[in-house]
C-alpha positions as CSV (number, residue, x, y, z in Angstrom):
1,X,74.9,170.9,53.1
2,X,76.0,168.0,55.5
3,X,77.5,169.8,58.7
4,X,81.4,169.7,58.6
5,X,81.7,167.4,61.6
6,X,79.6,164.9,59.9
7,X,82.5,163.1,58.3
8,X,80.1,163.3,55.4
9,X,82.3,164.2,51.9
10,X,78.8,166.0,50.6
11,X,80.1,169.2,49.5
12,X,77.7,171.7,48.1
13,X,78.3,172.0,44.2
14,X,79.1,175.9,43.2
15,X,78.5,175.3,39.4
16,X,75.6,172.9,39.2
17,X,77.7,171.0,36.6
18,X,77.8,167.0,36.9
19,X,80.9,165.9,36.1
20,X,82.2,162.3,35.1
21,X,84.7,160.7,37.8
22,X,86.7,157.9,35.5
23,X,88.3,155.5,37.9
24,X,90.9,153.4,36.7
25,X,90.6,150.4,39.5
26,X,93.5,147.4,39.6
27,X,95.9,146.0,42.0
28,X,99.4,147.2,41.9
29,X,101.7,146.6,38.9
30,X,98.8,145.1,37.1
31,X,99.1,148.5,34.0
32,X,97.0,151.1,36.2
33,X,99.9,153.5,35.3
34,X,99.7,153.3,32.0
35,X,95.8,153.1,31.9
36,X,95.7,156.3,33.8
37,X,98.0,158.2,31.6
38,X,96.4,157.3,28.4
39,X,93.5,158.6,30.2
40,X,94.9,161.8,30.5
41,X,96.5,162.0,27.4
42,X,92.7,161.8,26.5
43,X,91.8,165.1,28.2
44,X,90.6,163.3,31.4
45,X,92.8,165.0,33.8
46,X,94.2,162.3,36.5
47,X,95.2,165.2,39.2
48,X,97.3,168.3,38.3
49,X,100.1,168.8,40.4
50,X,102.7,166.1,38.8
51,X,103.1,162.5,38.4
52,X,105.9,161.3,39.9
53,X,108.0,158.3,38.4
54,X,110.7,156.0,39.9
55,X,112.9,153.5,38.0
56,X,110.3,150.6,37.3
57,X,107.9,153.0,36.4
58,X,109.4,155.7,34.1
59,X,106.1,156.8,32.5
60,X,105.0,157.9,35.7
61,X,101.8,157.3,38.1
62,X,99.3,159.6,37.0
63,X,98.2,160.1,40.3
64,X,97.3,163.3,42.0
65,X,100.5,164.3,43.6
66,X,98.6,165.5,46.9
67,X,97.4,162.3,47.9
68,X,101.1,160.3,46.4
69,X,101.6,158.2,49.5
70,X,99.2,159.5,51.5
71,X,96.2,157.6,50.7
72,X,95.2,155.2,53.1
73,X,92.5,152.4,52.7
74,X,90.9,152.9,55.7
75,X,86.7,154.0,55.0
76,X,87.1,156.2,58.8
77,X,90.2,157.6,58.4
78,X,89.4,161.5,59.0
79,X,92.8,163.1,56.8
80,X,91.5,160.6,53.9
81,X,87.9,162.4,53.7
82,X,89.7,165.8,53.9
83,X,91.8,165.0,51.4
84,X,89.3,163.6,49.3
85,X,86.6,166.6,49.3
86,X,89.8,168.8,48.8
87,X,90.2,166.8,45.5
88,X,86.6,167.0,44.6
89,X,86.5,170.9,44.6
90,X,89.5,171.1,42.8
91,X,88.5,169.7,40.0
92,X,84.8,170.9,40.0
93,X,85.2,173.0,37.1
94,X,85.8,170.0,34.8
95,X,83.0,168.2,32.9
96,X,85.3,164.9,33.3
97,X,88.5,164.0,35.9
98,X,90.1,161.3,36.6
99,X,91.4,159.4,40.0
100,X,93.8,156.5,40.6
101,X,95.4,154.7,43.7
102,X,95.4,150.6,43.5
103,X,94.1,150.9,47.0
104,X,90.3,152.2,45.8
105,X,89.5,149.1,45.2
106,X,89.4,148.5,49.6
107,X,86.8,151.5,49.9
108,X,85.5,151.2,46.7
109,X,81.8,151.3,48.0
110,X,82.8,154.2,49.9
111,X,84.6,156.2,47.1
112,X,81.5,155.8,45.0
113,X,79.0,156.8,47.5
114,X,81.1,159.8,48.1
115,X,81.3,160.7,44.6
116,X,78.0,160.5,43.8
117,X,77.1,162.6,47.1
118,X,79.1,165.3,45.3
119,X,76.7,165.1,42.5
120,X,78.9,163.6,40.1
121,X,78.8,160.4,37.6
122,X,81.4,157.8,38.5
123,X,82.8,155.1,35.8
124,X,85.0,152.7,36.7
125,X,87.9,151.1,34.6
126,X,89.1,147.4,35.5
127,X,92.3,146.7,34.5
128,X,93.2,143.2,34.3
129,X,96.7,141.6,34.2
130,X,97.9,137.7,34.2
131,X,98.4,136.4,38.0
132,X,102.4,135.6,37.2
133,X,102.9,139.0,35.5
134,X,101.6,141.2,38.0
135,X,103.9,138.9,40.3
136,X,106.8,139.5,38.3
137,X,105.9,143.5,38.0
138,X,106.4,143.7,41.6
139,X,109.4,142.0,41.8
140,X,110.6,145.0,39.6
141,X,109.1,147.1,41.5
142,X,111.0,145.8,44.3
143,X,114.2,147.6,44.1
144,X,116.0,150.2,45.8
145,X,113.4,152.3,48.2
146,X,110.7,150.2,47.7
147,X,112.3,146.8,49.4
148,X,110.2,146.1,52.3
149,X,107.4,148.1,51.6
150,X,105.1,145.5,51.1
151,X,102.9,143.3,52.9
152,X,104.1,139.6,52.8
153,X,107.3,140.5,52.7
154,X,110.3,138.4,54.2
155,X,113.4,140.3,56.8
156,X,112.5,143.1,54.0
157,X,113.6,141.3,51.0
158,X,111.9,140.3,47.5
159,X,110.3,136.5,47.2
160,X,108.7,135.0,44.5
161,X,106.3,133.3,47.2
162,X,106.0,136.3,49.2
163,X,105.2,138.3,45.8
164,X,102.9,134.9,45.0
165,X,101.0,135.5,48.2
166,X,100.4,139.2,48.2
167,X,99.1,138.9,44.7
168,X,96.6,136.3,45.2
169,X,94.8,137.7,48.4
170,X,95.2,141.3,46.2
171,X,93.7,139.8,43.5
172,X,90.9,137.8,45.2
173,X,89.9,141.0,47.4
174,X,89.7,142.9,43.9
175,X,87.2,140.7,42.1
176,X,84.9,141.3,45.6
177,X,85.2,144.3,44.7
178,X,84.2,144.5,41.1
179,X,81.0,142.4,41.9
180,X,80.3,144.9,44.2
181,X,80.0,147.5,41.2
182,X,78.1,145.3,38.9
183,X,75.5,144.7,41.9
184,X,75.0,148.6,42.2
185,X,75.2,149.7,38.2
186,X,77.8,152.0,38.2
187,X,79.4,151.9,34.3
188,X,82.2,149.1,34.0
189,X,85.0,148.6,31.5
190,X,87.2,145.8,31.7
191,X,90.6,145.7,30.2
192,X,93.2,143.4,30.4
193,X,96.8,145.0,30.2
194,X,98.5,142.3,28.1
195,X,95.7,143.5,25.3
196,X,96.5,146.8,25.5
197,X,99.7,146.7,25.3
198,X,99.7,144.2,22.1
199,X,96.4,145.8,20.5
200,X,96.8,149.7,21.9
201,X,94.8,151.5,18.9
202,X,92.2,149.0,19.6
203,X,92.0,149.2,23.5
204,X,92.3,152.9,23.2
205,X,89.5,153.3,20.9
206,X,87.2,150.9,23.8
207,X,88.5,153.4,26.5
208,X,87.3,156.4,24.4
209,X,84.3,154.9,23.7
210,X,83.4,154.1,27.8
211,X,84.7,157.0,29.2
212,X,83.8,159.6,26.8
213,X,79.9,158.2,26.2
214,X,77.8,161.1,25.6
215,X,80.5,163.8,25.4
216,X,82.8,165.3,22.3
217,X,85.2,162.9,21.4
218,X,89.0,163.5,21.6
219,X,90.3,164.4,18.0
220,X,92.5,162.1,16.0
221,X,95.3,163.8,17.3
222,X,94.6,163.3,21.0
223,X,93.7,159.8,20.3
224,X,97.1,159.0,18.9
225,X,99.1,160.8,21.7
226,X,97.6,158.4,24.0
227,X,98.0,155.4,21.9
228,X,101.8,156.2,21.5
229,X,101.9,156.6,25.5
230,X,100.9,153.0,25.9
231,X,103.3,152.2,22.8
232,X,106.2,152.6,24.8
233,X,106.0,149.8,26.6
234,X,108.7,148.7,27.8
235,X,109.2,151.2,30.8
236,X,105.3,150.5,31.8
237,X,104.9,148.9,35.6
């Protein structure tokens, strides 16, 4: 075991089981939302204390409630690695979990070196979603609390060139990032939003097939709970 000073997220496995760590990967409102909770919906737990929801996103986050707002991108940041190896033996009892924050993608070569330290297997999903949709997903997402939250943003208010901006240098750092996965091997879906929301037993049925490779399949049942999650569409972010 790495000493506890180390930094090192190495935590010594009590069960000797390798799990599958399905990350669902995309900038913000580009459909990581509703990836995540079809996920789960599939039986691939996306973190068990709550997913909270605001107005532009009604469905929810999927996102492990512990680290909701607390997740920072930066690779040294000590509370980060706590809170990270905290998550790791929480969910060491399950053959396959789930994690989601649209900020992985700026440690991403950190988060899957610390992953498979643990000992587990780490997929990645890409979601995808046009450059003028994801623009106009944060302009929803804009309201209320949310105003002046955001990099690029003008005196706190909403701009289509301010939204323009952020979403180009998000998107730009993103693809970096995915050749960066590709280069080391690690398992990669890509999905674009717009198809799963227009094709969702389809895009379902892809997701079951990546994430679930070499394990027991979800039944029917399960399969169509999580197609009817991405079915209701319209209060998707």
């Amino acid at each position: 075991m790495a000493p506890a000073d180390s930094g090192s997220l190495f935590v010594e496995p009590e069960t000797g089981l390798m799990a599958r760590c399905v990350l669902v990967l995309g900038i913000g409102c580009s459909g990581t939302s509703a990836t995540a909770g079809a996920l789960h919906k599939l039986g691939c737990p996306m973190g068990r204390a709550g997913h909270l929801t605001h107005r532009p996103n009604g469905m929810g986050y999927y996102e492990d409630k512990c680290f909701y707002g607390q997740f920072t991108h930066a690779e040294d940041d000590a509370a980060t690695r706590t809170r990270f190896r905290l998550l790791f033996k929480k969910h060491r009892t399950e053959p396959l979990w789930g994690w989601k924050n649209t900020l992985t993608y700026k440690v991403l070569p950190w988060m899957l070196g610390a992953i498979e330290e643990w000992g587990d297997e780490p997929y990645c999903v890409a979601v995808h979603r046009t450059f003028y949709a994801s623009v106009r997903g944060r302009g929803q997402g804009k309201c209320g609390k949310y105003a002046g939250t955001f990099a690029h943003d003008i005196d706190g208010e909403f701009s289509r060139a301010a939204s323009e901006a952020w979403a180009a240098e998000a998107m730009g750092d993103y693809w970096r990032a995915l050749g960066g996965i590709r280069d080391r091997g690690t398992p990669l879906h890509h999905l674009s939003f717009e198809y799963l929301v227009a094709e969702p037993e389809l895009e379902v049925e892809r997701i079951v097939q990546f994430a679930f490779e070499g394990m027991e399949r979800p039944d029917p049942e399960t399969i169509r709970s999580a197609v009817e999650h991405i079915q209701i569409g319209e209060v998707h972010n």
